[in-house]
Structure formats: structure tokens, C-alpha cells
C-alpha positions as CSV (number, residue, x, y, z in Angstrom):
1,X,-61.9,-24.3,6.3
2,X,-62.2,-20.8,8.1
3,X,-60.4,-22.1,11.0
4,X,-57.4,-23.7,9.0
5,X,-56.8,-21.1,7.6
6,X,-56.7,-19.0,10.3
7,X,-54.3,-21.3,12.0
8,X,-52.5,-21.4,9.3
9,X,-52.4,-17.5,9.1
10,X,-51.2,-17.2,13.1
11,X,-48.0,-19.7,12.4
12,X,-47.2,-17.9,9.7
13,X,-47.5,-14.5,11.7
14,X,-45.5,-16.4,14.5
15,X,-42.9,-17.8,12.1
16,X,-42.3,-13.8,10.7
17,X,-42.0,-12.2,13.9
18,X,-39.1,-15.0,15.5
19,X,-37.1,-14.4,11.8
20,X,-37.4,-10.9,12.4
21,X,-36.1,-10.8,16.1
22,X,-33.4,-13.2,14.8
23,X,-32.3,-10.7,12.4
24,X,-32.8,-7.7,14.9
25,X,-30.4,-9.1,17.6
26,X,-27.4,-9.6,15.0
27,X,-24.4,-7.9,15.3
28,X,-24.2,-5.0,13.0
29,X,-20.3,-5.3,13.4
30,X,-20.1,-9.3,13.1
31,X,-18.3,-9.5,9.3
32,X,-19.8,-13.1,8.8
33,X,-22.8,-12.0,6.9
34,X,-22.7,-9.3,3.9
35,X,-24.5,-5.8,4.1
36,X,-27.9,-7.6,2.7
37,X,-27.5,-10.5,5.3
38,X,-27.9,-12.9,2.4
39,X,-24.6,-13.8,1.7
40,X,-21.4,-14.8,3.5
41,X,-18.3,-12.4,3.9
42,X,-15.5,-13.7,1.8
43,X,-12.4,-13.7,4.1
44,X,-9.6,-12.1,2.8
45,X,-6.0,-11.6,3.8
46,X,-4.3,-8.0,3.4
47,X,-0.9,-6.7,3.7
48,X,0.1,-3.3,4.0
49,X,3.1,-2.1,2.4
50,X,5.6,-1.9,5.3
51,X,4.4,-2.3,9.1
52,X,1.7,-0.3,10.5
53,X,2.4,3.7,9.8
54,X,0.4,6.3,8.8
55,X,1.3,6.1,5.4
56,X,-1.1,2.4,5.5
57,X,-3.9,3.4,7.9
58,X,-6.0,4.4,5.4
59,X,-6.7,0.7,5.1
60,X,-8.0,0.2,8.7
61,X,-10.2,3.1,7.9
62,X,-11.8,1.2,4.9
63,X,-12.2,-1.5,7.5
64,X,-13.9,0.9,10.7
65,X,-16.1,2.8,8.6
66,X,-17.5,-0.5,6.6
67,X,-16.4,-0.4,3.3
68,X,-14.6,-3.6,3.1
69,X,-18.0,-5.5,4.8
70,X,-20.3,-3.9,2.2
71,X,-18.4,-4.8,-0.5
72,X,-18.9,-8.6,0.5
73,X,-15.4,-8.9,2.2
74,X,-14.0,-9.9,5.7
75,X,-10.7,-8.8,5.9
76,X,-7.9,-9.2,8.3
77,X,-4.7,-7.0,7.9
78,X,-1.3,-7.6,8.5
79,X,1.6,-5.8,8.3
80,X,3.6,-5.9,5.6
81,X,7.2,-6.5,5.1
82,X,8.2,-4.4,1.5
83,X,7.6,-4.4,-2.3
84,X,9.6,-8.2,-2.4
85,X,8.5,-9.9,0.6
86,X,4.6,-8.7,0.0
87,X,5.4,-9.8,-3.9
88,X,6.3,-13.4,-2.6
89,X,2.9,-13.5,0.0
90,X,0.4,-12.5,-2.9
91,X,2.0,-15.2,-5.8
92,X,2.0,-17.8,-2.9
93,X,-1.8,-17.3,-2.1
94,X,-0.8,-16.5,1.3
95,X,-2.6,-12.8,1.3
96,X,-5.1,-11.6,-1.3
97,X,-4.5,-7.8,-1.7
98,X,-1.9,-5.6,-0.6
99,X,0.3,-2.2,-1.8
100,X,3.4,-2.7,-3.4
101,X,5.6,0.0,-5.1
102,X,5.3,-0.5,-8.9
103,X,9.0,-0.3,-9.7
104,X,9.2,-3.1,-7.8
105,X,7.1,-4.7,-9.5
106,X,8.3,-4.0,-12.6
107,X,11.9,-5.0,-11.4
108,X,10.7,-8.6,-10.2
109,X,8.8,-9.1,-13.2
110,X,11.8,-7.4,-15.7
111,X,14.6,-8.0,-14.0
112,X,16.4,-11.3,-13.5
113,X,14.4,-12.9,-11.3
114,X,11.2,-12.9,-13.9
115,X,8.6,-13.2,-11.1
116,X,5.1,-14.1,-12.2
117,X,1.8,-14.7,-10.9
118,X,0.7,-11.2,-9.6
119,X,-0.9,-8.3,-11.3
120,X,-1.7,-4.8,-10.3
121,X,-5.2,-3.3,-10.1
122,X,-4.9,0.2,-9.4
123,X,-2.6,3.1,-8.2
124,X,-1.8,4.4,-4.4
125,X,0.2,7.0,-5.2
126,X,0.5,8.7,-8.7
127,X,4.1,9.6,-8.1
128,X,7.3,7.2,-6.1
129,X,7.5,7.9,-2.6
130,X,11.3,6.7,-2.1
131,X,13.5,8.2,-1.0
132,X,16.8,8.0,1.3
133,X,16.7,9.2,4.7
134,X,19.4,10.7,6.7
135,X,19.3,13.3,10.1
136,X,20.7,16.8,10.1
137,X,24.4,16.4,11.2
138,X,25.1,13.2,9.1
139,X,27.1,14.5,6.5
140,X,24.7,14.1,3.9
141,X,22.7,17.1,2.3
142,X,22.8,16.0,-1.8
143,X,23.2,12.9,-3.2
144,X,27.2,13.0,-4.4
145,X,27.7,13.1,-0.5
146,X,26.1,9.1,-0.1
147,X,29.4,8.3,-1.6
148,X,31.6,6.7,0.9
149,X,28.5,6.3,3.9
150,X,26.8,3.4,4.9
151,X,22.6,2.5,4.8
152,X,20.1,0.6,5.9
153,X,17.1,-1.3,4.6
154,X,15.7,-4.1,4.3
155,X,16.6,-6.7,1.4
156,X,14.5,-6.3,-1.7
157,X,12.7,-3.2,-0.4
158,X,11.9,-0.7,-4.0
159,X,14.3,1.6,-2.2
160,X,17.5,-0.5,-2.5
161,X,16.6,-2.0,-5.8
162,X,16.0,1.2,-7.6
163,X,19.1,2.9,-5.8
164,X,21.4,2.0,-9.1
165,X,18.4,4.0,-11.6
166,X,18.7,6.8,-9.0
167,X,22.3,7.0,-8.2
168,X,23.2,6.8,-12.1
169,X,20.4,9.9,-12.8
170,X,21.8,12.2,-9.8
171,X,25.8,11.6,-10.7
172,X,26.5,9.2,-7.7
173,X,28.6,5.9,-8.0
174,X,26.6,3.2,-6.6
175,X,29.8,1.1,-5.7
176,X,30.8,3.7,-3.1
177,X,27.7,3.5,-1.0
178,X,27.5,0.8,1.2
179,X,23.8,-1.2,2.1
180,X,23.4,-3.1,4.9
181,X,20.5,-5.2,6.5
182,X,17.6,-4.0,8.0
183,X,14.1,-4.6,9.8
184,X,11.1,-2.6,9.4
185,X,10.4,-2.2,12.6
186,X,14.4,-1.4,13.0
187,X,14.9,1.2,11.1
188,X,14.4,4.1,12.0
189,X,16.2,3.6,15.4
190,X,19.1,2.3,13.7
191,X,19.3,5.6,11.9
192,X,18.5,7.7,15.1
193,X,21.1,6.2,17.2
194,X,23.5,6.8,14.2
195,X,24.7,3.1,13.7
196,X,23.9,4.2,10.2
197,X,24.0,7.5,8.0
198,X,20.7,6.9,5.8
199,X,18.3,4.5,5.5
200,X,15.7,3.5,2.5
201,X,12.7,5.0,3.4
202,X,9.6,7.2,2.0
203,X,9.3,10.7,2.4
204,X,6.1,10.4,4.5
205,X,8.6,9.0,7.4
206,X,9.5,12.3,8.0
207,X,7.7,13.0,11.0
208,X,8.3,9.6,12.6
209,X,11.6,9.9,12.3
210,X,11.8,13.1,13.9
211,X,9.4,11.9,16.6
212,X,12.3,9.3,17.4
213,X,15.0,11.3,17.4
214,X,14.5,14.0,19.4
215,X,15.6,17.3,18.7
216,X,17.3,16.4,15.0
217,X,15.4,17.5,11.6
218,X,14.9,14.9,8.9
219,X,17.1,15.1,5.8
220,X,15.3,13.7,2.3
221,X,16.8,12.8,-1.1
222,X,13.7,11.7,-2.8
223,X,14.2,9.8,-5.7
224,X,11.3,12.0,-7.8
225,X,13.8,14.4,-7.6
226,X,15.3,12.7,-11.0
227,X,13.1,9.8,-11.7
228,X,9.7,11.7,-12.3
229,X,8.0,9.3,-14.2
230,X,7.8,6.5,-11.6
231,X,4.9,6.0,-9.9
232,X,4.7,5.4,-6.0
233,X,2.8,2.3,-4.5
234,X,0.0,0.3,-6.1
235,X,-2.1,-2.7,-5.2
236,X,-1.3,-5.8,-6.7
237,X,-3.6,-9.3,-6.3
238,X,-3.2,-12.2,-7.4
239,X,-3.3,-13.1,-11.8
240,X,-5.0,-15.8,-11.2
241,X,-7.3,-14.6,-8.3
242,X,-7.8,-11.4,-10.4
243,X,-8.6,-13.5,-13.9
244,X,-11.0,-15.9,-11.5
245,X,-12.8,-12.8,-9.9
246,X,-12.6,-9.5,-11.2
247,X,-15.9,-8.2,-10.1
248,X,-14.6,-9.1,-7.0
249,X,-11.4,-7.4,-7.6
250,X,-13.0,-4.2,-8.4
251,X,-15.1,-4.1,-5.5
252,X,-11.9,-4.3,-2.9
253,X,-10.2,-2.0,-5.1
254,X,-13.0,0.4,-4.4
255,X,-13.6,0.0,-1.1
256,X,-9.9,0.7,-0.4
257,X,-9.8,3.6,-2.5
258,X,-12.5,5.2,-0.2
259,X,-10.7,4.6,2.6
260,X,-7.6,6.4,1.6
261,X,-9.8,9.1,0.2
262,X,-11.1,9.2,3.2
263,X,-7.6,9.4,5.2
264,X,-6.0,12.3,3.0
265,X,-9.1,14.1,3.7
266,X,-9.4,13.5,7.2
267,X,-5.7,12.7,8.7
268,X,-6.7,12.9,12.3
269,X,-9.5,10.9,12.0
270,X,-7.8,8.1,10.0
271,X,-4.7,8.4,12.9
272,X,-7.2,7.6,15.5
273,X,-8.4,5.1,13.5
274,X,-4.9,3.4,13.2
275,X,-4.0,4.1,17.1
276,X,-7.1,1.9,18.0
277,X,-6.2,-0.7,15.6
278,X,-2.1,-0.8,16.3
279,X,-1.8,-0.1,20.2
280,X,2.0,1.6,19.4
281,X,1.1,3.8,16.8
282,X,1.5,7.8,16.8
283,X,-1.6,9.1,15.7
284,X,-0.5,12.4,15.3
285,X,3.0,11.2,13.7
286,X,-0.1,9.0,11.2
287,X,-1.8,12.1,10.5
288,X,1.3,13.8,9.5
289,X,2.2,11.4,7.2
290,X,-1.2,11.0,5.7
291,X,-0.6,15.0,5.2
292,X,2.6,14.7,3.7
293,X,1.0,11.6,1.4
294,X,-1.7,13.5,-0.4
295,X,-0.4,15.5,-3.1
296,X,1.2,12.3,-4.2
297,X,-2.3,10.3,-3.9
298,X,-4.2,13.0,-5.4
299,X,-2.5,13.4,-9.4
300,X,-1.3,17.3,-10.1
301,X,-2.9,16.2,-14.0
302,X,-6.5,17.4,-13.4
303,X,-9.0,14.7,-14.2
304,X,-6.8,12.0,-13.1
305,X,-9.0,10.0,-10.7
306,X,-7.3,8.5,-7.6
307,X,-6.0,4.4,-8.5
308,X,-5.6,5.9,-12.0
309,X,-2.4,4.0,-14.1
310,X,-1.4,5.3,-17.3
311,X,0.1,2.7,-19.8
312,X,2.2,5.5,-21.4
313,X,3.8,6.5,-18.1
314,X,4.7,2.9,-16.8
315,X,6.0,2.4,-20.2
316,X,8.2,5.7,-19.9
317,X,9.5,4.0,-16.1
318,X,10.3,0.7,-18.1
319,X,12.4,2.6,-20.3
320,X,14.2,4.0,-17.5
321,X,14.5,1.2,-15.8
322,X,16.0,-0.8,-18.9
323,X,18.7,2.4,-20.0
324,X,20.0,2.0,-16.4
325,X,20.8,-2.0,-17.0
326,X,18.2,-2.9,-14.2
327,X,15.6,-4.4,-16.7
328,X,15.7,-6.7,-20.0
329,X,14.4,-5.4,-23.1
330,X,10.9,-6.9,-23.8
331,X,8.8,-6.1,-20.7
332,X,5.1,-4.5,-21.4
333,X,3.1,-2.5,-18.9
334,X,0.1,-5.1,-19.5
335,X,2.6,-7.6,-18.1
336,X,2.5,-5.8,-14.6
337,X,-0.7,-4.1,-14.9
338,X,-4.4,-5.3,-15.6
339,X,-5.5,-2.3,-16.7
340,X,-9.2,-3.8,-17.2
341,X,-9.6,-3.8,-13.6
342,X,-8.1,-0.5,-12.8
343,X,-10.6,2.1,-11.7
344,X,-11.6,4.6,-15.0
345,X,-9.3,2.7,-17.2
């Protein structure tokens, strides 16, 4: 009996020490195995809001440093193509997670389209970031002077859409501005090689768009100028994946949220982060706009935590939205928002 058990006792031993080299030779950066090693990554699709600038690199940050693989998630980004586009990926199941701004969201869910089947989990920015772009030597310098010029962006970017709210608020007549089409990863040449006099863009493009065109400053009408309720991007999943898994939902959300903590605090660091990621990225143009980003990230309301949405405020941007013709009566925030899964709700 001594010597069974004894043999039984050195397999055993043997047995231990093979698992444990097994597990010492993995791959620390291999995302097919959660942080415990006891459970599979879920593999997730996620967009950013609009190609692969600075203003998005905070979610290849959440990605380097780890955040995404501890919270039980493999994730591969992609970038994105604008509030509609990214709308139309998330209620199709094609991408899981990505940044969208909210008047977009409220404008496809209010407006006459009535899209459904996506739901927003927490803020990006507390306040818009739209805004229309032009270069010194354009002719435009307020916004009465859009009237008679031509812009660019894409089709059912937030910036386009909204223009009516803003041009009515700032005294310009939409029907004497001219949109045409445009490509994200267009854009901003079109405008520096002046085949256009604006574009849509967000005020964080500032330092791209100077990095393109040489020698000529930036000009910004921001739309927060006269629309201050609005709130800039937030991340939006999809209603049923969020109803199906909202502990899952929460964890992304927070693991995201750390990254672009992370990336206000630390520009450079999240620009390097991007430049390995995306081979053509700037990362000093990244960690410019990151700069620029923050004080619309971080809420000027003390207490506010970042990915914070108020019901009363979106409900204030509805009302705007519907006194300027762009939404029917009827919409609630909790149509738009799932404020159970926003952080601190």
C-alpha cells in the first residue's frame, strides 16, 4: 500500500509540474484566454467614430495597455465611417461597440427615418464636438459668411444633419449653403487644396488640418457656440446585445473609459500608441488633438464622472432638436439612452 501510494503521489507531482510549464510558456499577449486563463476572450468588433485620428486612439490604448483582455474581451478595431454609417454597422450586428455623436442618435431615432435597435451606454464627450471647418483666407470668419459657399462631408455625418439646428440658432439660412459629398479619409485635403470652403469636422481636427496645409491657420465655427446643451460622442451597442449582456456591457464600457482617461492624461503616450497601431498616423498631430479633446471629456460640472449622461440634458437637446423641425414630438431620452448601464447613473 506504501508503494501505491507513493506512485501515485510522483504522477500526480509529474502531472502538476507539465500543467504548470504549459501555463508558463503561454503568451501573455495571446487574447484567446481571459486574464484568469479560465475562460475564453469574447471577440468583439469595434468602430471608432471616424477613421483613425487622435481624437479615437484612446481606444487602441485600452487595447496596448490590457484593459479590453482583462475585461474578458478580444477586440479588433476598425475604423469608422460617422454617426450614420457606424449607426447602421451596430443595429446590423456587424460591430459590437463603437462612438457615435448622440445628436445623431437622437436624429435617427426622432427624425424620419425612426431607426431602432441600438442604445447608448455611456458618454465620450460631455459637450458636441462639431463644428465647421474652414482655413484662414476662405472668406469665412462667422457663420452669416457660410451663406453663398460650398462644404464638404460625408452623408449622414452629425455635422451635416444638425447644420439646420445650428444655422437657424446663429441667423444663417441653410438654403444658401451648399453640401457636397465627401470621404473621411478625403476631407481634409479637399478643404486644403481649396476645392471646397468648409468642411464638417470636430474641433479637435485642428491640428491635422494645419499639419496638411502648410503654412494656413485653421478657422472653427463650433456648433457649442449656440447649441450648448448637446453632448459630443457617446458609445452606443447594440438593444438587444445590451438587454442579453449588460454585465458584459459595463465591463467594455469601463475598460474603454480607462483608456481615454488614460489618453487625455497622457497625449503623447496614447499618440505613440496610435502611430504603432495605424502606420500613417501623426502622433504628435494625435496628441494634439487628444489635448484639445479633454476639457470636453472631462465635464466643467464638478462631480460629473467621465461617461456620465444626464436625462435632463438630452431631454433639453430633444427639445432643441424638435423647435428647429429636425425631430417629431414624442421622443424620450430612455429611447436613446440605457441609462442602467451608464457608468454612476
Amino acid at each position: 500500500m506504501h508503494r501505491r501510494t507513493f506512485t501515485r503521489t510522483l504522477v500526480a507531482a509529474a502531472l502538476a509540474t507539465t500543467l504548470f510549464a504549459a501555463a508558463g510558456c503561454s503568451d501573455d499577449g495571446d487574447d484567446t484566454s481571459a486574464g484568469s486563463g479560465s475562460q475564453a476572450l469574447e471577440k468583439i468588433t469595434y468602430l471608432t467614430s471616424f477613421g483613425n485620428f487622435g481624437r479615437d486612439s484612446y481606444a487602441y490604448v485600452a487595447k496596448e495597455k490590457g484593459y479590453f483582455r482583462d475585461a474578458g474581451f478580444d477586440v479588433e478595431i476598425k475604423p469608422g465611417s460617422g454617426s450614420g454609417e457606424n449607426i447602421k454597422q451596430i443595429v446590423a450586428g456587424q460591430a459590437q461597440f463603437t462612438p457615435i455623436d448622440l445628436t445623431g442618435g437622437l436624429l435617427a431615432v426622432g427624425g424620419e427615418g425612426k431607426v431602432t435597435g441600438f442604445t447608448a451606454v455611456a458618454a465620450i464627450q460631455q459637450r458636441t464636438m462639431a463644428a465647421i471647418m474652414t482655413l484662414d483666407g476662405y472668406g469665412i470668419s462667422s457663420p452669416k459668411d457660410l451663406e453663398g459657399k460650398t462644404l464638404a462631408d460625408l452623408p449622414g455625418s452629425v455635422v451635416r444633419n444638425l447644420f439646420p439646428t445650428y444655422a437657424k440658432a446663429a441667423n444663417v439660412d441653410p438654403a444658401k449653403v451648399k453640401f457636397v459629398n465627401g470621404a473621411p479619409t478625403t476631407l481634409f485635403g479637399t478643404l486644403a487644396q481649396h476645392k471646397v470652403d468648409g468642411i464638417g469636422q470636430f474641433v479637435v481636427g485642428k491640428p491635422t488640418i494645419e499639419g496638411i496645409a502648410k503654412g494656413k491657420t485653421a478657422v472653427l465655427l463650433p456648433y457649442s457656440d449656440y447649441l450648448q446643451d448637446l453632448y459630443g460622442n457617446a458609445l452606443i451597442t447594440n438593444s438587444t446585445y445590451a438587454k442579453e449582456n449588460p454585465e458584459k456591457v459595463k465591463k467594455f464600457t469601463a475598460a474603454l473609459l480607462k483608456g481615454l482617461q488614460d489618453s487625455i492624461t497622457s497625449p503623447d503616450e496614447a499618440g505613440t500608441v496610435l502611430k504603432k497601431n495605424v502606420p500613417t498616423a501623426d502622433p504628435k498631430s494625435a496628441a494634439a488633438e487628444l489635448t484639445l479633446m479633454a476639457p470636453f471629456v472631462r465635464s466643467e460640472a464638478s462631480g460629473v464622472p467621465v461617461g456620465a449622461l444626464d436625462s435632463q440634458r438630452v431631454a433639453r437637446s430633444i427639445a432643441i432638436l424638435q423647435g428647429s423641425g429636425q425631430i417629431q414630438a414624442g421622443l424620450t431620452p430612455e429611447q436613446v439612452i440605457n441609462f442602467d448601464l451608464v457608468p454612476n447613473a
